[in-house]
CHARMM-style PDB file with segment names, atoms N, HN, CA, C and O in Angstrom:
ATOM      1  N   UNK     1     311.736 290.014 241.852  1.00  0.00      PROA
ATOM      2  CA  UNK     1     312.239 289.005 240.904  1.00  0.00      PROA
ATOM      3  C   UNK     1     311.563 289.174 239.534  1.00  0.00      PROA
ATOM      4  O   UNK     1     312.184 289.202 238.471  1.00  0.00      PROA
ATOM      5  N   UNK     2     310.059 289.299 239.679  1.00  0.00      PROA
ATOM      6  HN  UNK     2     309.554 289.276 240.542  1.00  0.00      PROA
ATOM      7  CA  UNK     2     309.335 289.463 238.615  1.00  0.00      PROA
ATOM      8  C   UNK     2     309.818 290.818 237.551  1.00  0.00      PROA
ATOM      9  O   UNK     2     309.894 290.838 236.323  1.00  0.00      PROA
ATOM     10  N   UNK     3     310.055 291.733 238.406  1.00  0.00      PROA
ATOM     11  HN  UNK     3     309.994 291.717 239.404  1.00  0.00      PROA
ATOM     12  CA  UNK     3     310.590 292.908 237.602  1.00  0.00      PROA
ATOM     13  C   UNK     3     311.922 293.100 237.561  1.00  0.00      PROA
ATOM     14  O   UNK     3     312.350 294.187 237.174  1.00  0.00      PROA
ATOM     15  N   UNK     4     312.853 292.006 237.980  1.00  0.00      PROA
ATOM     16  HN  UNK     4     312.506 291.123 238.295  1.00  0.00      PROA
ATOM     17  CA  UNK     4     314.185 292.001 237.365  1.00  0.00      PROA
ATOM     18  C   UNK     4     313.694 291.524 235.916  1.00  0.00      PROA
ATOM     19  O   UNK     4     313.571 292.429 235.091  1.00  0.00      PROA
ATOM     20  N   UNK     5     313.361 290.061 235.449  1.00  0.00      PROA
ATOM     21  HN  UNK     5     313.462 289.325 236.119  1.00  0.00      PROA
ATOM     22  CA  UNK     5     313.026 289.384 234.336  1.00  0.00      PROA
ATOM     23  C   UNK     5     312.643 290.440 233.920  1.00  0.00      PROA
ATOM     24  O   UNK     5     313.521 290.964 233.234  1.00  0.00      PROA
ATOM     25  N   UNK     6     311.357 291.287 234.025  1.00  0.00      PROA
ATOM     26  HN  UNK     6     310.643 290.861 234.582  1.00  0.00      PROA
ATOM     27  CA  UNK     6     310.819 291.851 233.129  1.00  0.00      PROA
ATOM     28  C   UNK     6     311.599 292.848 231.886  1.00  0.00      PROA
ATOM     29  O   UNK     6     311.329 293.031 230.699  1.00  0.00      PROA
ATOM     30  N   UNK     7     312.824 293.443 232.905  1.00  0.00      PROA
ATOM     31  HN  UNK     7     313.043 293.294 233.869  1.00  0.00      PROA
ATOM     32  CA  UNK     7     313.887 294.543 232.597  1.00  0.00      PROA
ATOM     33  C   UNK     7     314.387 294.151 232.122  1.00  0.00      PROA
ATOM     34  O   UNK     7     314.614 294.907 231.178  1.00  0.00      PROA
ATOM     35  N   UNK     8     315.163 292.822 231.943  1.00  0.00      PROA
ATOM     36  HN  UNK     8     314.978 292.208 232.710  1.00  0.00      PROA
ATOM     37  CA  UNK     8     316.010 291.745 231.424  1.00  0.00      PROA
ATOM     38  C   UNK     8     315.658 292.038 229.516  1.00  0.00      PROA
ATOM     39  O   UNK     8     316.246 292.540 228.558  1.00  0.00      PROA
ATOM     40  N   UNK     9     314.015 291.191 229.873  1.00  0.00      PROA
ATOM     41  HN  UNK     9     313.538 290.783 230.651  1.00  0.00      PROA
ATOM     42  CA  UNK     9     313.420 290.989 228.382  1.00  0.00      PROA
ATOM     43  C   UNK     9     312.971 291.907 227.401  1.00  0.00      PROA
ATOM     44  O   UNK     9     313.067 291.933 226.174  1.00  0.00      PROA
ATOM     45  N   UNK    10     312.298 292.891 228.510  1.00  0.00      PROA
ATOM     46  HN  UNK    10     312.220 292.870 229.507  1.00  0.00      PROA
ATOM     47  CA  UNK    10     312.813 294.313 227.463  1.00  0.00      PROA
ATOM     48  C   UNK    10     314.177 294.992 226.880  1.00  0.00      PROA
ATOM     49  O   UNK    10     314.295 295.521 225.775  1.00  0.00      PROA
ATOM     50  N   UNK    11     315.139 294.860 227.842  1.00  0.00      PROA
ATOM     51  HN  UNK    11     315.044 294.431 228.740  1.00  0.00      PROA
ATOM     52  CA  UNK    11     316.409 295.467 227.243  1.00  0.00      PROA
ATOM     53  C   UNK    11     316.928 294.127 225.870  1.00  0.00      PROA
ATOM     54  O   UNK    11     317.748 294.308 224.970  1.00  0.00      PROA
ATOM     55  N   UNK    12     316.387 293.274 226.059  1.00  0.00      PROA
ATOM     56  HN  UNK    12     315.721 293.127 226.790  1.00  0.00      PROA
ATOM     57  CA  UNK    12     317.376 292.324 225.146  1.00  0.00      PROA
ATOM     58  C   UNK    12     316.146 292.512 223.580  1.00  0.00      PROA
ATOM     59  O   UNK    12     316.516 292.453 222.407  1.00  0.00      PROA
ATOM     60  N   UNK    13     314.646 292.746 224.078  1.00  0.00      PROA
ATOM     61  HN  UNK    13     314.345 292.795 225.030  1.00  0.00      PROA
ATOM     62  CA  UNK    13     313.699 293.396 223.047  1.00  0.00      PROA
ATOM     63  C   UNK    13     314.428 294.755 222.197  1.00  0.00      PROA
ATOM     64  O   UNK    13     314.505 294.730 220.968  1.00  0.00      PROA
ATOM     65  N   UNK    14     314.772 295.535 222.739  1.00  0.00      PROA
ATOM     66  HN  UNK    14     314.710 295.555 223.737  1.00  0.00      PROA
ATOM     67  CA  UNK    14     315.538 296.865 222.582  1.00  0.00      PROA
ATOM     68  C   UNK    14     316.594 296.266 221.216  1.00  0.00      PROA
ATOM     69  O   UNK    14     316.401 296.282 220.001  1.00  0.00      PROA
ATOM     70  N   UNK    15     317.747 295.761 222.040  1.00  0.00      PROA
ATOM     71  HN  UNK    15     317.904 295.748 223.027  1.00  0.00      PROA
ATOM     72  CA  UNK    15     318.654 295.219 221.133  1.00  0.00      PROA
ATOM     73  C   UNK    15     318.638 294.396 220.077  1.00  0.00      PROA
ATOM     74  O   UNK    15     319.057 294.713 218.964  1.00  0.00      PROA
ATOM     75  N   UNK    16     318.112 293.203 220.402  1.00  0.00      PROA
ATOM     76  HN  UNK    16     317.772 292.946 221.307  1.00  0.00      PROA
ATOM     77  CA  UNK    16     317.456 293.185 218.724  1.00  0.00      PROA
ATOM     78  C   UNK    16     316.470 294.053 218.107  1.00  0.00      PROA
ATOM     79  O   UNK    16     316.298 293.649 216.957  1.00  0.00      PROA
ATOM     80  N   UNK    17     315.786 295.008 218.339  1.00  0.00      PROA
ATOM     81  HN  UNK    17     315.925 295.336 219.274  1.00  0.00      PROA
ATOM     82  CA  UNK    17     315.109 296.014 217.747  1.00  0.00      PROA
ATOM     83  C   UNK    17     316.251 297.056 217.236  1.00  0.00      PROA
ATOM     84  O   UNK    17     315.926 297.322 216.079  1.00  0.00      PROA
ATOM     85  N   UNK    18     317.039 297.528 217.452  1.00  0.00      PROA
ATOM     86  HN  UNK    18     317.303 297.313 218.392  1.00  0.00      PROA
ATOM     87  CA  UNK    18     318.117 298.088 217.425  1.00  0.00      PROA
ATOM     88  C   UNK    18     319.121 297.423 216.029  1.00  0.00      PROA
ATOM     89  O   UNK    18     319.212 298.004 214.948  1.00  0.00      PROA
ATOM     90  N   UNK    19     319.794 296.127 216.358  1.00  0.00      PROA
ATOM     91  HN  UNK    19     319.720 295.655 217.236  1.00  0.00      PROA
ATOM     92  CA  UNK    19     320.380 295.115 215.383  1.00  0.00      PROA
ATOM     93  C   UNK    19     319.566 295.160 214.096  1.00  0.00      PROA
ATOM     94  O   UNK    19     320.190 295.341 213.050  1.00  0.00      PROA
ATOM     95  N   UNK    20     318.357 295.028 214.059  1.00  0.00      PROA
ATOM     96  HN  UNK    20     317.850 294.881 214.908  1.00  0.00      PROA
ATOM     97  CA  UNK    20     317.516 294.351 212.928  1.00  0.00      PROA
ATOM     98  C   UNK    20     317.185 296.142 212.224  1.00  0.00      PROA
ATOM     99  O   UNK    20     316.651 296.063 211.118  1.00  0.00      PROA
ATOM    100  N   UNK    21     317.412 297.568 212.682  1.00  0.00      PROA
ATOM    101  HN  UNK    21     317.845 297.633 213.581  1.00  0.00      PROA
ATOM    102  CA  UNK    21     316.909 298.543 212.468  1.00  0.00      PROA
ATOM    103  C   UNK    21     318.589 299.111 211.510  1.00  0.00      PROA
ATOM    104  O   UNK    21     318.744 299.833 210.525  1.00  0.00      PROA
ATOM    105  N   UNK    22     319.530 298.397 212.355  1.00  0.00      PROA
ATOM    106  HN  UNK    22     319.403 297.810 213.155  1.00  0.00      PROA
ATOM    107  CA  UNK    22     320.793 299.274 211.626  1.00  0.00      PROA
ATOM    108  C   UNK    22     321.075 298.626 209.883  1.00  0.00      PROA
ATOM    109  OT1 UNK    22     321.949 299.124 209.173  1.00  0.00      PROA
TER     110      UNK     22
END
């Protein structure tokens, strides 16, 4: 469970890192 969330909050970290870079 713990490392579903974790995967979750990084991929959505990613995407706004991504959004805010284009």
């Amino acid at each position: 469970m713990l490392a579903y969330i974790g995967v979750v909050v990084m991929i959505l970290c990613m995407e706004i890192y991504l959004m805010f870079q284009m």
